[in-house]
C-alpha positions, 0 to 999 in steps of 0.5 A, spaced: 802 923 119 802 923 112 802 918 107 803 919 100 801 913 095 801 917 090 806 912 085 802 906 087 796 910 085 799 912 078 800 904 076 793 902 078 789 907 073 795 905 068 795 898 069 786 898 069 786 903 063 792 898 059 787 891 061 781 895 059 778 894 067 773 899 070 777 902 077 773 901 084 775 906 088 774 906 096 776 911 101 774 909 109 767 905 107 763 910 109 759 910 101 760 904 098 757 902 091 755 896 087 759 894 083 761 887 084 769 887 086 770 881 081 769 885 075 773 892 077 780 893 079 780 896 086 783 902 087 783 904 095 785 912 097 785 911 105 791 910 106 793 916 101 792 921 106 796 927 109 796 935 109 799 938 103 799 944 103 796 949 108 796 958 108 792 959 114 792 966 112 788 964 105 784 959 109 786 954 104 788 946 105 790 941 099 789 934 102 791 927 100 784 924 098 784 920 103 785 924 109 780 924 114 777 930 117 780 929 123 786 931 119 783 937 117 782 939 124 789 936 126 793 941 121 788 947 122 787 948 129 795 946 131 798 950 125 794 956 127 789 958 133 785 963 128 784 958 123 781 953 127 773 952 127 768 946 128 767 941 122 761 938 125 760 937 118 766 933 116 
């Protein structure tokens, strides 16, 4: 799946910079801060997610921000059965 936001993302950061407003940014939860969202301008990245480029003769992948690893594991064992390898770590 690949879901760019990359417009919407783009006037979020304008609309928080022209009001002076600090950005909140989140992804899927897993580390969430502090800071009161009454006071900052959330700017959620999880739906932001998709492969956007991939040479698996490199070994190198771009990702959307909020791409999960399950999307790095998807595009890297389906596209090409050398690359694929455990991300246990992800």
């Amino acid at each position: 799946m690949d879901n760019d936001s990359s417009a919407q993302i783009v006037d979020t950061v304008h609309n928080s910079y022209q009001k002076r407003t600090p950005l909140q940014i989140t992804g899927g939860g897993s580390h969430p801060y502090s800071t009161p969202l009454d006071a900052c301008t959330p700017l959620h990245l999880s739906e932001h997610s998709g492969v956007i480029e991939y040479y698996p003769a490199e070994l190198t992948i771009t990702l959307r921000a909020g791409s999960s690893s399950l999307t790095f594991k998807t595009a890297t064992c389906c596209r090409a059965a050398d690359a694929c390898f455990r991300t246990t770590y992800l």
